[in-house]
C-alpha positions, -999 to 999 in steps of 0.1 A, spaced: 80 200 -459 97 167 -457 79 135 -467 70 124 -430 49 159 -422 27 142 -449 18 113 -434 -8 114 -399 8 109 -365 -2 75 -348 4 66 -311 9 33 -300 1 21 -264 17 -9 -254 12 -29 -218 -14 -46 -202 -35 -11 -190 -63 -20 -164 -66 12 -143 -50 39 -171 -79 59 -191 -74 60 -229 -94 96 -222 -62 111 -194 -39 95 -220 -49 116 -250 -49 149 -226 -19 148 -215 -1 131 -248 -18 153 -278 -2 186 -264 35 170 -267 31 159 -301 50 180 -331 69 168 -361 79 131 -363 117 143 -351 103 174 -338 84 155 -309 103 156 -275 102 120 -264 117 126 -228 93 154 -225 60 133 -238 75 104 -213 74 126 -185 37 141 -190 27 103 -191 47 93 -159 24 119 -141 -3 100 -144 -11 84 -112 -12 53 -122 13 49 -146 45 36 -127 73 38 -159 72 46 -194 94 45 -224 92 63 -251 104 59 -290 94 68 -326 88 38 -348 91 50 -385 74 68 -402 52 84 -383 41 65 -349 52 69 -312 51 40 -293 43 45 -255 55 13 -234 33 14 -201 35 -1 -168 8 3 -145 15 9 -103 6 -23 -84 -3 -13 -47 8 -36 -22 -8 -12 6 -32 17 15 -19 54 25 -47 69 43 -78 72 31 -72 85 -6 -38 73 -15 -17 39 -23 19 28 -21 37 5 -45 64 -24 -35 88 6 -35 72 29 -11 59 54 -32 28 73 -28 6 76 -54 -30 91 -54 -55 79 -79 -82 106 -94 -109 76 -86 -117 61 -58 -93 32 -41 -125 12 -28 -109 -19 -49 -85 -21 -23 -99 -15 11 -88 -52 17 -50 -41 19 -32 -31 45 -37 5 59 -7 29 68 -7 62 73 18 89 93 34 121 89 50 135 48 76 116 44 71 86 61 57 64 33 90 41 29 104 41 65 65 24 77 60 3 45 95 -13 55 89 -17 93 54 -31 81 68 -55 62 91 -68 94 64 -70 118 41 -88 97 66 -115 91 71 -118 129 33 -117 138 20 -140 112 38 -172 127 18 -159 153 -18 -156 142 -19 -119 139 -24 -101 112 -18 -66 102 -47 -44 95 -34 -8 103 -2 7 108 -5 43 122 19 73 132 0 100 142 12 139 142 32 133 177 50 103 158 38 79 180 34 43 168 2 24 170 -8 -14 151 -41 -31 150 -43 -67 135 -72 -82 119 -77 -104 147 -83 -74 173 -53 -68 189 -40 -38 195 -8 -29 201 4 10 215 43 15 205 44 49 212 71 75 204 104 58 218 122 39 198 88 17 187 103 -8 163 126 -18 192 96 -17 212 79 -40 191 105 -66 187 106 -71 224 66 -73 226 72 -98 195 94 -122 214 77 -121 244 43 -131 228 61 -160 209 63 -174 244 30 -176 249 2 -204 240 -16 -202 210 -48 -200 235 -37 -171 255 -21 -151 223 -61 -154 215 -76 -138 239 -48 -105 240 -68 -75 235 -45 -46 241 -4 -46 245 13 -12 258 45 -7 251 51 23 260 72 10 294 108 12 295 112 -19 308 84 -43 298 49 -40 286 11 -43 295 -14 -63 280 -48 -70 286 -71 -101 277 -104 -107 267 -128 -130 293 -126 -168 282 -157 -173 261 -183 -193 281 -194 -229 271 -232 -234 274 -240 -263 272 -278 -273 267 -291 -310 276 -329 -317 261 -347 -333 292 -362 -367 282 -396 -376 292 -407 -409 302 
């Protein structure tokens, strides 16, 4: 037996952990660990990294008898349906608890596959409808890919199957064009024309005004 089998293992966890359970830690970390050199560090990093949200970690022995785990956590930068999240990279992860922390992001959701092609075409039409008072709150694709937005502000917009993000930036520059006023009161844009689009507006909100009669 050489003198490091003598002494207990120890594993270090290093990083600012806020969503990461010490309890899904030691399940899937205890089963990987041997011998101080025995220990397969590329094997014990990859049982981490399948944590959902665990984004990277690296993976060394510090002498004699520790393994130091360095963590980083995924930061979600949008929703992915109703269960899952995406990070700034477009990846899909799917936390074991529940993701009501961050109803207030953004919602996408399409087809397998489509996680980094919709994060990056939300990313562009938010930074065109912003200058323009609209927020995005969802970003759809449904099963017969076609494209559908709804801002925060109650607009929705129908892109549909053809070509949609070419779509879009014509609706985009047409609506730039508009007053502020008007841009208010769009309800509903269809898009789904080959040449042009539709839009429909809300009614004006009516002023009533009340004036207290005065008695003599």
């Amino acid at each position: 037996m050489r003198e490091t089998d003598r002494v207990p293992a120890q594993v270090r966890i290093v990083g600012p952990l806020r969503h990461v359970r010490m309890a899904a830690l030691k399940r899937v970390v205890i089963p990987h660990l041997h011998g101080y050199w025995e220990t397969d560090l590329t094997a014990l990093a990859a049982a981490v990294r399948h944590l959902p949200w665990v984004a990277a970690v690296r993976a060394e022995r510090i002498w004699p008898r520790t393994f130091q785990l360095d963590l980083k956590e995924q930061r979600p930068v949008v929703r992915w349906g109703e269960t899952s999240l995406l990070n700034a990279r477009g990846e899909k992860f799917t936390p074991a608890d529940d993701v009501h922390e961050y109803a207030g992001l953004p919602q996408l959701s399409g087809p397998e596959g489509y996680e980094f092609r919709l994060l990056t075409a939300y990313r562009r039409m938010a930074a065109a409808l912003s200058p323009l008072g609209w927020h995005i709150a969802r970003l759809q694709v449904d099963a017969r890919r076609s494209w559908r937005l709804e801002t925060r502000e109650g607009m929705t917009l129908v892109l549909g199957r053809m070509r949609p993000e070419a779509a879009f930036e014509g609706v985009a520059r047409a609506l730039g064009q508009l007053t502020a006023d008007v841009r208010r009161r769009i309800d509903y844009v269809d898009a789904r024309y080959h040449h042009g689009f539709a839009l429909r507006l809300r009614e004006p909100a009516t002023e009533v005004k009340h004036t207290q009669a005065q008695h003599g």
